[in-house]
Every structure is written in structure tokens, then in C-alpha cells.
N, C-alpha and C positions, 0 to 999 in steps of 0.2 A: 504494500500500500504506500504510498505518496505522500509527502509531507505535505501541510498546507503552504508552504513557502511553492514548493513545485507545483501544488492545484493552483493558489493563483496567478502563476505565469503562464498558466495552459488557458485561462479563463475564457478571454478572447477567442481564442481557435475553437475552444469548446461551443461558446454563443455562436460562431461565424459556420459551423459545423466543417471543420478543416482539421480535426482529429480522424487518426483510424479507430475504427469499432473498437479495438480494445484499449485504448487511450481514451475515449469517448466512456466507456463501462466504468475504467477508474474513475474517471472526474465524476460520475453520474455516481457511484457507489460510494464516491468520499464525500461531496454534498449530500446523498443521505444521512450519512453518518457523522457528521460537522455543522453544526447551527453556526458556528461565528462565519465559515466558508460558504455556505450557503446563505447567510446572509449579505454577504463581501456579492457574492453572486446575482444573488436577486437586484441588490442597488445596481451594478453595474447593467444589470438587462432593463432596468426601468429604466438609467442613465439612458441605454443606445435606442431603445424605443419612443422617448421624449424628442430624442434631438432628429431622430427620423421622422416624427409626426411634424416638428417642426419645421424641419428643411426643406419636407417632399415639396412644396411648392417654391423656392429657392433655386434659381437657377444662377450659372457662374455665366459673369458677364462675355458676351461674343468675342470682343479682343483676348480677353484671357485661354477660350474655348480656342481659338484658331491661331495661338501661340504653343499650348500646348499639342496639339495635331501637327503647327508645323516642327514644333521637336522632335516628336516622335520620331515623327518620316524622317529626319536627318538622322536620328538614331538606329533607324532598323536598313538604311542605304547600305 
């Protein structure tokens, strides 16, 4: 089993679902069994759920958008 110092480095990948099944088992088997970690847990999905409710109509400005794109394409040439 997993220290809590190592569940919450994995927290992110764990919400973003970017763990393997059994990386994903542990974090879901130590948040069962960890109130302070599963509370560390729950704030940060309400954190990324808030700022998602509130960006989704947020859009990045067009100069920004077609500076980035033209990066890329110099980057993948």
C-alpha cells in the first residue's frame, strides 16, 4: 500500500483518469481507507469542477489562439 505523501502526487492523474487499473485500484483502495486523503481528494475535484463550470464559456483571445498554432507548426516542421 502507498503512503499518503505518494496518493497525493498521483491525485491529478487519478481525477484526469491517466493511471493504469492497478495504480487507479490503489488510489481508489487508499481513499477508502484514508479520511484526511480522501478529503485532500474530494477539495481538489470540487477545486477542478468549479473552475471548469466557470471557464467553459471562456475563451482565449484569437491573437493568443493563432500564436500558439503558429508555434506548434514550427515545432512539429
Amino acid at each position: 500500500m502507498r503512503r499518503c505523501e505518494e496518493i497525493a502526487a498521483l491525485l491529478y492523474q487519478y481525477i484526469d483518469r491517466e493511471l493504469s487499473d492497478e495504480e487507479y485500484r490503489e488510489v481508489r483502495q487508499h481513499l477508502d481507507e484514508c479520511p484526511p486523503c480522501k478529503d485532500v481528494f474530494q477539495l481538489e475535484e470540487n477545486v477542478l469542477t468549479v473552475v471548469a463550470k466557470c471557464c467553459r464559456n471562456v475563451s482565449a483571445p484569437q491573437n493568443l489562439i493563432d500564436r500558439v498554432r503558429r508555434l506548434s507548426a514550427e515545432h512539429t516542421e
